[in-house]
LOTISE-606974 format. One record per residue (C-alpha): residue number from 1; residue in three letters; x, y, z. Coordinates in steps of 0.02 Angstrom, whole numbers, plus 50000, padded with zeros to 5 digits. Layout:
<nodes>
NODE_pos_code_c1_c2_c3
NODE_NUM_ala_X_Y_Z $
...
</nodes>
This chain:
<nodes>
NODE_pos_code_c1_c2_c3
NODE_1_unk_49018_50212_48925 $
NODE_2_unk_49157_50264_48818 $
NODE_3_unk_49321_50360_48897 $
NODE_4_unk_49436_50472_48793 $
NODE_5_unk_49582_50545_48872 $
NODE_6_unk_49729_50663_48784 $
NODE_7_unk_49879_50697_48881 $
NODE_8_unk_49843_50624_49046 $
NODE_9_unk_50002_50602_49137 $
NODE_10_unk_50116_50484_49027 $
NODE_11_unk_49972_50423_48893 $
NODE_12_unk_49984_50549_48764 $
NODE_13_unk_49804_50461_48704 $
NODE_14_unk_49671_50312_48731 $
NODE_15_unk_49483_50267_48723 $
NODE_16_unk_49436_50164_48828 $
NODE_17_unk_49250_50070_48809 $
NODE_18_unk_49188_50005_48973 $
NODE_19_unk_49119_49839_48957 $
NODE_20_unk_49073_49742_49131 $
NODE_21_unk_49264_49678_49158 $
NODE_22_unk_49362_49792_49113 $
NODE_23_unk_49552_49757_49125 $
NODE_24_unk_49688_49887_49097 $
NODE_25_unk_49887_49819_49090 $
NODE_26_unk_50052_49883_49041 $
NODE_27_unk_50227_49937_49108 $
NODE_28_unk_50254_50005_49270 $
NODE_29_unk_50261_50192_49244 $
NODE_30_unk_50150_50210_49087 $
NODE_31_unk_50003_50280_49193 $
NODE_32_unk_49864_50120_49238 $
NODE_33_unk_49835_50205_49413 $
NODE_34_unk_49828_50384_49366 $
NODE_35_unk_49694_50332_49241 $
NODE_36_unk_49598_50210_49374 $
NODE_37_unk_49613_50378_49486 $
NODE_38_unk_49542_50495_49334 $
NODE_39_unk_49401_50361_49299 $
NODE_40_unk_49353_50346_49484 $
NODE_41_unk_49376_50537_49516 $
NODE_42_unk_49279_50596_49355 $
NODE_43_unk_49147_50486_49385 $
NODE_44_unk_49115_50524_49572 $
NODE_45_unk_49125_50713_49525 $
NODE_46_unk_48994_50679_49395 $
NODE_47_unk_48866_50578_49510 $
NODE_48_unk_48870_50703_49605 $
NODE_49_unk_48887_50872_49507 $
NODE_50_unk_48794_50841_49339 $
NODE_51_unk_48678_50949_49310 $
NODE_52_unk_48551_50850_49181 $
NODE_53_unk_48423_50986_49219 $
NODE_54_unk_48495_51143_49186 $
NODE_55_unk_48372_51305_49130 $
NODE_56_unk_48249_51154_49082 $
NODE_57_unk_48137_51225_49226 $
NODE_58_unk_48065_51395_49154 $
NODE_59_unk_47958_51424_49288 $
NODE_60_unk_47901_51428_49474 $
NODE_61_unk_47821_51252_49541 $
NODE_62_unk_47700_51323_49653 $
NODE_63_unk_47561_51271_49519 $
NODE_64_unk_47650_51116_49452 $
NODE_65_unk_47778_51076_49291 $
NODE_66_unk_47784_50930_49174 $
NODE_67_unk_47978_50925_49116 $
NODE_68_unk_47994_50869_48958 $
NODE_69_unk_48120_50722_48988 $
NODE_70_unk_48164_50707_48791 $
NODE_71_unk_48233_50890_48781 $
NODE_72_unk_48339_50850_48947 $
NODE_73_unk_48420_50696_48858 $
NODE_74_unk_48423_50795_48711 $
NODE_75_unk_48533_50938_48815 $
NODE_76_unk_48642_50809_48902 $
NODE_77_unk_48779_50803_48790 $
NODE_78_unk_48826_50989_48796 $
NODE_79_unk_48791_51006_48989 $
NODE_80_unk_48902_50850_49001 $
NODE_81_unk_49050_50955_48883 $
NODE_82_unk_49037_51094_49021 $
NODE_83_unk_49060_50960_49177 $
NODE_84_unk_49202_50917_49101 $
NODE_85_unk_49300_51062_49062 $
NODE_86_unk_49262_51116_49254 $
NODE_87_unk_49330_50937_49296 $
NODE_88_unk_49483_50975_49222 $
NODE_89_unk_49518_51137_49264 $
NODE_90_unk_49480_51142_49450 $
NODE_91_unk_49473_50965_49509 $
NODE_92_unk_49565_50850_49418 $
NODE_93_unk_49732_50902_49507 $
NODE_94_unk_49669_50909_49676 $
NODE_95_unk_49599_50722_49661 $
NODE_96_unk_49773_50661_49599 $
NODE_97_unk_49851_50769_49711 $
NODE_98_unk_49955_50844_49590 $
NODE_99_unk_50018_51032_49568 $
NODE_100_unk_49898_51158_49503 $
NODE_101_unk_49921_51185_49314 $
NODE_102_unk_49986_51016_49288 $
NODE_103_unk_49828_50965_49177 $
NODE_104_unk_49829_51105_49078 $
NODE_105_unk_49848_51017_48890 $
NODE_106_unk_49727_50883_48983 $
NODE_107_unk_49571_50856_48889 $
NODE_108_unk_49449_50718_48945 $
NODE_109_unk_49276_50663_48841 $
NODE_110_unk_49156_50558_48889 $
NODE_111_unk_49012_50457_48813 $
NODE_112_unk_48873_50405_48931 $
NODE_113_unk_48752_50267_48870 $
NODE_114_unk_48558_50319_48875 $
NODE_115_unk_48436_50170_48909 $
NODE_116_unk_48356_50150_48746 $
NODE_117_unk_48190_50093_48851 $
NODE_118_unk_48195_50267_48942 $
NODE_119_unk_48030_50327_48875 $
NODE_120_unk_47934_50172_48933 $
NODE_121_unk_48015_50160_49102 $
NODE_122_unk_47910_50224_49268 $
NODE_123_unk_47958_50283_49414 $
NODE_124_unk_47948_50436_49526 $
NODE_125_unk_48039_50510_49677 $
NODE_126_unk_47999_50651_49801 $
NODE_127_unk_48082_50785_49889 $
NODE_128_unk_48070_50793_50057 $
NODE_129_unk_48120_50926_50189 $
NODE_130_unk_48155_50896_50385 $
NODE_131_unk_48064_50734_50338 $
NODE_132_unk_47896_50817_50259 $
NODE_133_unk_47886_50804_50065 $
NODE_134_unk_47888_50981_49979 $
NODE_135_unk_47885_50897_49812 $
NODE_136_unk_47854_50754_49698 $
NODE_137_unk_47892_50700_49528 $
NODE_138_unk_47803_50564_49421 $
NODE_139_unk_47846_50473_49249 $
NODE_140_unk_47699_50358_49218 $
NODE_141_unk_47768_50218_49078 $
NODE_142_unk_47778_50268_48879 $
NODE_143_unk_47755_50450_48949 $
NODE_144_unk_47892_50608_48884 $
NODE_145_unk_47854_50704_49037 $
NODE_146_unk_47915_50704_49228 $
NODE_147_unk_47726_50762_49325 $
NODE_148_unk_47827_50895_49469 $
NODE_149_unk_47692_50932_49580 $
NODE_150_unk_47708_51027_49756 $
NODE_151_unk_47642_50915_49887 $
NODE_152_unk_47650_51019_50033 $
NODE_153_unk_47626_51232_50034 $
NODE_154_unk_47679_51254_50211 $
NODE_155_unk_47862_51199_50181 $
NODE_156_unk_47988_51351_50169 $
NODE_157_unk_48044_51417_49986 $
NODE_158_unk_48169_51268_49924 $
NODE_159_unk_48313_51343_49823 $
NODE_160_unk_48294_51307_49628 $
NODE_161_unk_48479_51231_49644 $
NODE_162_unk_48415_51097_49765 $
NODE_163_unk_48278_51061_49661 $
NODE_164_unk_48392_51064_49486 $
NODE_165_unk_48509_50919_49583 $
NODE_166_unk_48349_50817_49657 $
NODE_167_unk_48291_50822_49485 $
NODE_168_unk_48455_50769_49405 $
NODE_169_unk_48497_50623_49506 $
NODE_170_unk_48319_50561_49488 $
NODE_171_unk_48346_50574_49266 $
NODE_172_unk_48525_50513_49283 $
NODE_173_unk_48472_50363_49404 $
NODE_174_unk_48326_50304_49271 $
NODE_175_unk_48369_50359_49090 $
NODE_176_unk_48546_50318_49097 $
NODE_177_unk_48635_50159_49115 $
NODE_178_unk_48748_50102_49255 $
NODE_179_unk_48883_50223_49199 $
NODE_180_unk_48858_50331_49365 $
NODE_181_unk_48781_50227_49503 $
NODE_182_unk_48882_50191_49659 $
NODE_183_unk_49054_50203_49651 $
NODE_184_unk_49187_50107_49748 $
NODE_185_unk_49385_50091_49734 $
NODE_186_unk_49508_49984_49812 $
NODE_187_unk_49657_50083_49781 $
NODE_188_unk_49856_49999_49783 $
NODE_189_unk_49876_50092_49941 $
NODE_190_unk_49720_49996_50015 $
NODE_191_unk_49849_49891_50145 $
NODE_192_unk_49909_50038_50218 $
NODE_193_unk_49755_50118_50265 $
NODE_194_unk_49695_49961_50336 $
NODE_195_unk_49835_49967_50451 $
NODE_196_unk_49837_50163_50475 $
NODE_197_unk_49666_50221_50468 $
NODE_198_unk_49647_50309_50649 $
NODE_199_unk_49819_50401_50617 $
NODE_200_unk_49756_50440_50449 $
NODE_201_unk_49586_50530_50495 $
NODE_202_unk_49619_50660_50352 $
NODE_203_unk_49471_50774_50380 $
NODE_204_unk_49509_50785_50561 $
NODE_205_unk_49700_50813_50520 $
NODE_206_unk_49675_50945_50382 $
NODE_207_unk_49538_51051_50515 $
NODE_208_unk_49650_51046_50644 $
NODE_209_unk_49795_51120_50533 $
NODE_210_unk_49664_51244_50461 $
NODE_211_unk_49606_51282_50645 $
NODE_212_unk_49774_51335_50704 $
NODE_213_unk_49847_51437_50550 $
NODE_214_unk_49874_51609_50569 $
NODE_215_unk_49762_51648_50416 $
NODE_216_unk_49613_51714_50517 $
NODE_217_unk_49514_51718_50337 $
NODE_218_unk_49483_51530_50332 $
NODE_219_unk_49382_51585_50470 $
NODE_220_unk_49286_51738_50378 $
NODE_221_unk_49248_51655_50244 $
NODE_222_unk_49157_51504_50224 $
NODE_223_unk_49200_51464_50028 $
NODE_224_unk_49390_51484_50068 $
NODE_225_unk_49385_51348_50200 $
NODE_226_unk_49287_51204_50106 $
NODE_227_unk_49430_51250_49970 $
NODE_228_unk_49555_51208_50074 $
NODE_229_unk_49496_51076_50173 $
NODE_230_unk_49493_50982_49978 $
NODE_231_unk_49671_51000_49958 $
NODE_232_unk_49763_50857_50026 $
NODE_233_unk_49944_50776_49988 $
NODE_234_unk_49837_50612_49950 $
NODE_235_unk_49737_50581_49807 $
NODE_236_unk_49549_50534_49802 $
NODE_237_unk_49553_50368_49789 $
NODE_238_unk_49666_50354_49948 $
NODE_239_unk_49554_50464_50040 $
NODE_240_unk_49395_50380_50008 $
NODE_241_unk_49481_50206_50067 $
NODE_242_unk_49516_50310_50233 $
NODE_243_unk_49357_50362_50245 $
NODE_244_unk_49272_50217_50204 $
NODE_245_unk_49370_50124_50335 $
NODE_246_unk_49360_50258_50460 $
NODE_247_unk_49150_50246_50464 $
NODE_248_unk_49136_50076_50439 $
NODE_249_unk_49038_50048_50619 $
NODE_250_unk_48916_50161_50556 $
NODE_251_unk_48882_50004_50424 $
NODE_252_unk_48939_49861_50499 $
NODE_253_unk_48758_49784_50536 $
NODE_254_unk_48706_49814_50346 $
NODE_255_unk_48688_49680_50231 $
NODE_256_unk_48747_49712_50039 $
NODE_257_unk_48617_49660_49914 $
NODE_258_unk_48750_49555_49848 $
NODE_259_unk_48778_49479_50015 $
NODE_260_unk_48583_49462_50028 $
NODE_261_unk_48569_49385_49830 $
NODE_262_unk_48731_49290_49819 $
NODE_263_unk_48785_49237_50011 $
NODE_264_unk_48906_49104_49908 $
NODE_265_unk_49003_49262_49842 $
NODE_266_unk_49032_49313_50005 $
NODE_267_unk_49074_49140_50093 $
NODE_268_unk_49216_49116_49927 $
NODE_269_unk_49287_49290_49961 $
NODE_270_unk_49322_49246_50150 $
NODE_271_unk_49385_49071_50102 $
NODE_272_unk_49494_49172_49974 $
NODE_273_unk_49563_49270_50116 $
NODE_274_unk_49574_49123_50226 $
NODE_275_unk_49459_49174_50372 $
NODE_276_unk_49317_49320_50436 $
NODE_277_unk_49328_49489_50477 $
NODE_278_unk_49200_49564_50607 $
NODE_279_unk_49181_49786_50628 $
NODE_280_unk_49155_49848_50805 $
NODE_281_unk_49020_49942_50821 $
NODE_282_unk_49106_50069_50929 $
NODE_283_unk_49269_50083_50864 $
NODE_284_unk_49252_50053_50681 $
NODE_285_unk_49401_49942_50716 $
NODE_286_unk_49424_49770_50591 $
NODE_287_unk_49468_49620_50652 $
NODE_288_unk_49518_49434_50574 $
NODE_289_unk_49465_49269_50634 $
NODE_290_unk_49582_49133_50513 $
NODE_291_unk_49477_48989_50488 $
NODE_292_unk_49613_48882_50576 $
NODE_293_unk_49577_48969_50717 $
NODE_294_unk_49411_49044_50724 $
NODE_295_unk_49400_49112_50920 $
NODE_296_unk_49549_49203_50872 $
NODE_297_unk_49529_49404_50827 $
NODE_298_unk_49693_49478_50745 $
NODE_299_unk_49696_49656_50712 $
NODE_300_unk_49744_49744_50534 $
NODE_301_unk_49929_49769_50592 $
NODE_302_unk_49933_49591_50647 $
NODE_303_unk_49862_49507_50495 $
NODE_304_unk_49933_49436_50344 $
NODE_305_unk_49958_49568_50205 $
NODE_306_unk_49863_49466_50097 $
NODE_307_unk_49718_49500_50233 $
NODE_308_unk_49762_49705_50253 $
NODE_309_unk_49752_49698_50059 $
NODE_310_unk_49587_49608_50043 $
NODE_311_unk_49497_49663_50190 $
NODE_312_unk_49423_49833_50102 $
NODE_313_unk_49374_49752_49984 $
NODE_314_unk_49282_49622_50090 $
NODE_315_unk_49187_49759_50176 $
NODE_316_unk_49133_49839_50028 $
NODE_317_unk_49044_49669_49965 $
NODE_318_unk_48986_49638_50117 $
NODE_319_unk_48898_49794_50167 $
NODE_320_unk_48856_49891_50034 $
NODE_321_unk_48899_49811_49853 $
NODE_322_unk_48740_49818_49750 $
NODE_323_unk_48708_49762_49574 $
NODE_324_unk_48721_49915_49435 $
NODE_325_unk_48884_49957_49549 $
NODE_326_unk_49067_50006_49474 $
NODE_327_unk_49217_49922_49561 $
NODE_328_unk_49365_49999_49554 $
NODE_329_unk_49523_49877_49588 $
NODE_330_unk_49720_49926_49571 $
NODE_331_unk_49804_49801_49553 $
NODE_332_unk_49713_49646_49638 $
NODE_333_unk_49845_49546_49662 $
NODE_334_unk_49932_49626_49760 $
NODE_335_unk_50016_49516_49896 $
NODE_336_unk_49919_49349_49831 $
NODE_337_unk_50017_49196_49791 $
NODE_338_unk_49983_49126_49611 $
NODE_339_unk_49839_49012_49653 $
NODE_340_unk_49744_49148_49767 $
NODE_341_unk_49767_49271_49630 $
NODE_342_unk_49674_49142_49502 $
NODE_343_unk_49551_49114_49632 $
NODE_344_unk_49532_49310_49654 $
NODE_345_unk_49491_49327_49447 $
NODE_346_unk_49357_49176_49474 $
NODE_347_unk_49261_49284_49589 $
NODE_348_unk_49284_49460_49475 $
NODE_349_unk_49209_49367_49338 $
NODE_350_unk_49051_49291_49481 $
NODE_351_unk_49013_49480_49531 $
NODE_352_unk_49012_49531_49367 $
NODE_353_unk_48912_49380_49319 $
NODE_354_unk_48807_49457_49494 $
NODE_355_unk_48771_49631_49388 $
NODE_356_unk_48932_49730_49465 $
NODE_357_unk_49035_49822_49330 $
NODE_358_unk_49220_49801_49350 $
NODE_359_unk_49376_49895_49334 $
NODE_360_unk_49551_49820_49371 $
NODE_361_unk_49726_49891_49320 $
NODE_362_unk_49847_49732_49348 $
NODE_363_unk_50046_49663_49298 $
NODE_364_unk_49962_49488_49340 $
NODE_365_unk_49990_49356_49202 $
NODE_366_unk_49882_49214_49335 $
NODE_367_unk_49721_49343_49336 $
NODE_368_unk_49739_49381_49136 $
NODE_369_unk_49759_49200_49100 $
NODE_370_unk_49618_49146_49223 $
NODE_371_unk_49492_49270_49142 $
NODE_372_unk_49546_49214_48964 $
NODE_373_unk_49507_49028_49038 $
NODE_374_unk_49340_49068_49074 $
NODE_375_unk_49300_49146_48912 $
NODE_376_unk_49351_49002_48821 $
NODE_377_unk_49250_48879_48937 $
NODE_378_unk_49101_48997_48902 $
NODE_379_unk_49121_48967_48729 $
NODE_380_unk_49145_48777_48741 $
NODE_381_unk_48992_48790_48835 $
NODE_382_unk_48889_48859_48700 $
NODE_383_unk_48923_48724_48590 $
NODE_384_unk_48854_48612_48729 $
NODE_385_unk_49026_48550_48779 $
NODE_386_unk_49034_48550_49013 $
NODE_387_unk_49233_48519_49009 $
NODE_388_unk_49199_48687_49139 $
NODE_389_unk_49128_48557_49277 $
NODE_390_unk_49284_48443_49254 $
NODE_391_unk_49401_48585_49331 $
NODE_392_unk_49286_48635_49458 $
NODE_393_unk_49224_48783_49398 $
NODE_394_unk_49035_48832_49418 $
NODE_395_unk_48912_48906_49256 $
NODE_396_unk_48912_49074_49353 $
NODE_397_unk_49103_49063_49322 $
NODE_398_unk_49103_49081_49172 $
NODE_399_unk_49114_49239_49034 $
NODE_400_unk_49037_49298_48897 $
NODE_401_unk_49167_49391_48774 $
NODE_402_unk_49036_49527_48762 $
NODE_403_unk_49064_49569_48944 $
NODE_404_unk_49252_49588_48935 $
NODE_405_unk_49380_49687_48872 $
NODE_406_unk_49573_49721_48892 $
NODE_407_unk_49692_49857_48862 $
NODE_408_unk_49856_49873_48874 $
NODE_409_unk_49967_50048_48890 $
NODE_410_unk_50090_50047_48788 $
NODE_411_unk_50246_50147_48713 $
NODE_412_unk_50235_50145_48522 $
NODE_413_unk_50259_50262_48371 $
NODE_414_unk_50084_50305_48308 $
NODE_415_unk_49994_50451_48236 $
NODE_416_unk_49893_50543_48361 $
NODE_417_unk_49721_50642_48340 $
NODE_418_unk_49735_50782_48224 $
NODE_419_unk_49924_50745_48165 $
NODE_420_unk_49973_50743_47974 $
NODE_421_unk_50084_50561_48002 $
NODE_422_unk_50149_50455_48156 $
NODE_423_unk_50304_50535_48279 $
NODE_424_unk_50453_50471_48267 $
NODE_425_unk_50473_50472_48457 $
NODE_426_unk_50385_50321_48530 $
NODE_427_unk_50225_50399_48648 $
NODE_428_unk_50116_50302_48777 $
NODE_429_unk_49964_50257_48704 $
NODE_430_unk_49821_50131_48754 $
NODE_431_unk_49790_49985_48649 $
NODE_432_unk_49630_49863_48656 $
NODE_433_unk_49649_49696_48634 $
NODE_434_unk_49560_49591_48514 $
NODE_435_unk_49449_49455_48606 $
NODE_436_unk_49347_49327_48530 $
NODE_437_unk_49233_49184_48625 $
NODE_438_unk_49314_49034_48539 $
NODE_439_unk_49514_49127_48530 $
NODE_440_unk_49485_49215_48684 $
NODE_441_unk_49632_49365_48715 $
NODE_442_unk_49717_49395_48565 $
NODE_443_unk_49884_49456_48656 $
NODE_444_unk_49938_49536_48801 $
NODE_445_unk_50085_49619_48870 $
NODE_446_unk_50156_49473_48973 $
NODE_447_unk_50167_49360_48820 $
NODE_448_unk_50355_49412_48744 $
NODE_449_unk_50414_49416_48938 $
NODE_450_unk_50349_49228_48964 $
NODE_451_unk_50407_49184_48812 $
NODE_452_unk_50569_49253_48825 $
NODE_453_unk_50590_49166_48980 $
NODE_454_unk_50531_48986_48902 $
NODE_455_unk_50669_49015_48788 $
NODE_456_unk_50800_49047_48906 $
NODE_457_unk_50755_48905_49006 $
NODE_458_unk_50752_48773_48866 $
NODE_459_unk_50901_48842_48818 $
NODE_460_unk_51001_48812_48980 $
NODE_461_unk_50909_48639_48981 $
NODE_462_unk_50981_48605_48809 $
NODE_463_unk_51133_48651_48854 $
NODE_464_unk_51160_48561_49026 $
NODE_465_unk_51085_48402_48926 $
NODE_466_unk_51248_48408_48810 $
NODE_467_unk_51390_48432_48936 $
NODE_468_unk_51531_48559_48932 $
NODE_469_unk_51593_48508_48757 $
NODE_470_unk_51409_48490_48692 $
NODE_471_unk_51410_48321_48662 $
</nodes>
């Protein structure tokens, strides 16, 4: 999938090709987390909103309709251009809870990849009502058409817009790629709302504030009230952590397929974090069991802030994560010494190995470094060469370039899209960085500050080496 965004906070432009790591650096300030916000926001709006269908249906399905699935890929493109603009205009500020009107020179574009293989691919998927199928649809393999045939007469009239989205999500599950599968994001505020998710219920704050405002009209009208139960002085991401957190009992006895398919995965991330967590069924409440002390159950305000920082993310991969997933990390290392943080890039590049996709924004030189480390093993590994089993690491370790790329925001002096010759004002822009299997990273924004700092310490070696009078 391929991002383009124009004048989206500080980055005046960017494109941004998702590959299965994706890592984003730069300054503090040049915009990593409003763009990790936009990405998960945009793409949540569109898993859920797109219509792929749209007037494709010309008639009633009493009798029966075979959808031409070419002429819906075919349409995608312009009912994607439509999403988009809506995005913008009417959501995009609410999920990065910012003013109305401040996106207004914001354009987005997006790219979604179409499984070549689409046409050969079966499947089918029904529509069921109070638990008694109305409808089902059928694509037999190397077939153009989707079969919709009523199943049962005595179910009510089902709206055309419910069967428009059933439709949708079953084309955009199975003719597109894993650009808009499941969704998760570990945003930087992720330790606080580990520690203040019960004072934090949002919905139930924002209905109680509705419930006792003098504007009787929230209660009149229906459309008014879901409005402003969206507006919140949080944005998305931070609301979805909440969320997520707050229902977690309703989850806690499910097993991810990754936990399921990769139980090592799971074992690593607790050793990572240095013990267990268990959910209470009841409460939803998370507890932490350090493996020093494993009859021992510390809550979230009592744990280590490397635990309150880790432990969404723990949850996620242990009770839902699924290959064909997108995970969405802000800054991973947040409150993780040096070694934990190389440790934390040795199990990114295991669940993408795994079939997650990954997204990280990070200011860590360890994680960079680490990934870079495992590209270049993969390629030594290629050429038949196991140096890889020497450090420890493990095959599913390591990288293939093709999975990963890196950008980096960055102030420069550059000619935008549709301007005669470069400002002279330097602008944010995002760079990619070149990445090869045998070179690995090319360059990255950490370099001149390491090196800078090399410098300065050989020269204060130098210098204390010769004495005051530099002999």
């Amino acid at each position: 999938m391929r991002l383009q965004v124009r004048n989206l906070g500080n980055i005046r432009e960017g494109d941004i090709e998702l590959t299965k790591l994706t890592i984003v650096t730069g300054d503090n300030n040049t915009g990593k987390t409003y763009l990790a916000h936009t990405l998960f926001g945009l793409l949540s709006y569109l898993t859920e909103r797109l219509d792929a269908i749209g007037n494709s249906l010309t008639q009633d399905l009493a009798d029966g309709y075979n959808l031409d699935i070419e002429q819906v890929i075919g349409m995608l493109p312009e009912r994607l251009e439509t999403n988009l603009i809506h995005y913008v205009d009417h959501r995009l500020h609410l999920d990065l809870a910012a003013t109305e009107g401040r996106f207004n020179k914001t354009k987005l574009f997006i790219k979604l990849n179409v499984d070549e293989d689409y046409i050969a691919k079966a499947f089918e998927s029904h529509l069921s009502i109070s638990d008694v199928v109305a409808y089902s649809a059928v694509k037999v393999s190397h077939d153009r058409f989707i079969r919709i045939k009523r199943i049962n007469s005595d179910v009510e009239h089902i709206p055309s817009q419910v069967v428009r989205e059933w439709l949708s999500k079953m084309v955009i599950r199975n003719c597109l790629s894993t650009d808009l599968r499941r969704l998760f994001i570990a945003s930087i505020e992720r330790s606080g709302a580990a520690i203040f998710r019960n004072e934090l219920n949002l919905t139930k704050n924002r209905l109680m504030d509705v419930a006792f405002t003098s504007d009787t009209d929230y209660l009149k009208n229906p459309i008014r009230l879901l409005e402003e139960l969206q507006k919140s002085s949080y944005p998305l991401p931070i609301r979805y952590n909440l969320d997520f957190l707050t229902t977690l009992g309703t989850i806690q006895e499910r097993r991810s397929e990754i936990a399921q398919k990769y139980p090592e995965i799971i074992k690593d991330f607790s050793d990572l974090m240095g013990g267990g967590i268990a959910v209470d069924k009841n409460s939803g409440n998370v507890t932490f069991s350090p493996s020093s002390s494993p009859n021992v159950r510390l809550g979230m305000p009592e744990s280590s802030s490397s635990v309150r920082s880790l432990v969404i993310i723990a949850c996620y991969l242990k009770h839902l994560a699924a290959p064909g997933d997108m995970l969405i990390v802000d800054e991973p290392e947040q409150n993780l010494h040096p070694s934990k943080q190389r440790r934390f890039a040795q199990l990114l590049a295991r669940l993408v190995n795994a079939g997650l996709n990954v997204f990280i924004t990070t200011h860590s030189d360890y994680i960079v470094r680490e990934i870079n480390s495992l590209i270049l093993l993969k390629g030594l590994d290629n050429n038949g060469d196991t140096l890889y089993k020497e450090h420890g690491y493990s095959h599913n370790d390591l990288l293939d370039v093709q999975t990963v790329s890196l950008y980096t925001i960055e102030s420069a002096r550059f000619k935008a899209s549709g301007e005669a010759r470069a400002s002279r004002l330097e602008r944010v822009r995002i760079r990619r960085s070149e990445i090869t299997q045998c070179e690995g990273i090319a360059d990255t924004t950490f370099n001149k500050t390491i090196m800078d700092m090399n410098n300065l310490q050989y020269d204060i070696l130098s210098h204390a080496e010769r004495g005051p009078d530099g002999d």
